[in-house]
C-alpha positions in Angstrom: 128.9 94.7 115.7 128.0 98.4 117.3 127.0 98.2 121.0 123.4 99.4 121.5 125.2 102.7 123.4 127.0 103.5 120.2 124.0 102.7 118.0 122.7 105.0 115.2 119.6 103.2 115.8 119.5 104.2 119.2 120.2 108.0 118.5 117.3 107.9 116.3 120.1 108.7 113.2 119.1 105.3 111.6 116.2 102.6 110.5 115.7 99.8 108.8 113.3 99.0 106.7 111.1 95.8 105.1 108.9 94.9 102.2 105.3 94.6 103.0 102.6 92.6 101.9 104.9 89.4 101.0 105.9 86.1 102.6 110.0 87.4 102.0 110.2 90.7 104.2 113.9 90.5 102.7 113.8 88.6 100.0 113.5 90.8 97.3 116.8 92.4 95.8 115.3 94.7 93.0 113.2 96.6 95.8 116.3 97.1 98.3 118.4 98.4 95.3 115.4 101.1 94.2 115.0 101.9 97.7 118.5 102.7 98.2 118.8 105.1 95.5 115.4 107.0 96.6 117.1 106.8 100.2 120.0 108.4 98.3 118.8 111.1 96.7 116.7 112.1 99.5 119.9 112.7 101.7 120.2 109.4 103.4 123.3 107.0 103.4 121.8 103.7 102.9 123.3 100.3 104.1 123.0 98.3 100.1 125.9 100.8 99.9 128.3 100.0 102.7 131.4 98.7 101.8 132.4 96.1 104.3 129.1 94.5 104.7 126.0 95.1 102.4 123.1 96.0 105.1 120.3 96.4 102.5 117.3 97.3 104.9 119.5 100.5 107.0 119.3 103.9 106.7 121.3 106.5 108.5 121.0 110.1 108.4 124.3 111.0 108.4 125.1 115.0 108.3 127.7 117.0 110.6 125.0 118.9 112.5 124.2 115.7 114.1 127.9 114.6 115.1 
């Protein structure tokens, strides 16, 4: 767990985000995978792809600039 100082979140680097119109915010799998790979090939790293944990809603905007 990331303390809310070290948070991407926090830094405005990251989001999260949900499925609207639907009783399952997070239920649907198909529409976290194609989001992920939009979130992809825009330039963003997105959390269905983390290694350790899959965090399907997350985003981060991950480039050296920012560091």
């Amino acid at each position: 767990m990331t303390s809310l100082e070290n948070s991407k979140h926090t830094k405005r680097r990251a989001f999260d985000i949900c499925e609207d119109n639907t009783d399952e915010p997070y239920g649907d799998l198909e529409f976290f995978r194609k989001c992920a790979e939009i979130g992809k090939e825009v330039g963003l790293t997105p959390g269905y792809y983390f290694k350790n944990y899959q965090d399907m809603p997350h985003y981060e905007l991950n480039r050296w600039w920012l560091q």
